[in-house]
N, C-alpha and C positions, 0 to 999 in steps of 0.2 A: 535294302530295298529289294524289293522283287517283284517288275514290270511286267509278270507275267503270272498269273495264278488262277488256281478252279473256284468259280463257284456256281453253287447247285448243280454241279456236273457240266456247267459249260467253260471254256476256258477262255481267259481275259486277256487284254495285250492292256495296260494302263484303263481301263475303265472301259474297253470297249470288247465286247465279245466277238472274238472271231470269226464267230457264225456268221456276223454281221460283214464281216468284210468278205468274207468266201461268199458271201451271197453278193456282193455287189459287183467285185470283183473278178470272183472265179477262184478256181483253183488249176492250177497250184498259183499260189501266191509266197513271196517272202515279206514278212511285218519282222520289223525293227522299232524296236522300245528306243527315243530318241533319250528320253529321264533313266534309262537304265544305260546308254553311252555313256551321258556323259558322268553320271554317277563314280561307272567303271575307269574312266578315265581320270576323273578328280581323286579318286580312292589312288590308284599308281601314281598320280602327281607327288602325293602328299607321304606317298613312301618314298619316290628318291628326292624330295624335298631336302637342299642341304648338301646334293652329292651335284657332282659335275655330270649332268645328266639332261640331254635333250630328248624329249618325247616324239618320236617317227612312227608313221600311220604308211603300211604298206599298200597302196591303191591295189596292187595284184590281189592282194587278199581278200577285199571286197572294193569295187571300182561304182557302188553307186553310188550317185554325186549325193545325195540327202546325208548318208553318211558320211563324204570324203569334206564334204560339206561343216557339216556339225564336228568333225574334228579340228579342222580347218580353224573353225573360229575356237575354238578351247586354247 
């Protein structure tokens, strides 16, 4: 999957073009693919699927709640 792609020269976060949230928004802005988390996250599960292995989300790494959040619940 890839939560993030061009088309016709504008670029998309999940179906929505960025231009759209820089405009509503502002810039700078950070957009985070929430389908592209947890995708990345299910894909690493189902590798150490089997091993004695706990999955840890370092909040220092990125500390915003949307994302600490959406790990949270996985």
């Amino acid at each position: 999957m890839n939560a993030f792609n061009l088309r016709n020269g504008q670029l998309y976060a999940e179906n929505v073009a960025l231009s759209q949230i820089a405009d509503r928004f502002g810039t700078p802005c950070f957009v985070y693919s929430r389908s592209a988390l947890v995708e990345t996250f299910k894909t690493f599960a189902r590798a150490v699927d089997g091993m004695n292995a706990t999955i840890c989300y370092a909040v220092k790494a990125n500390g915003n709640l949307a994302v600490v959040n959406t790990f949270a619940q996985l």
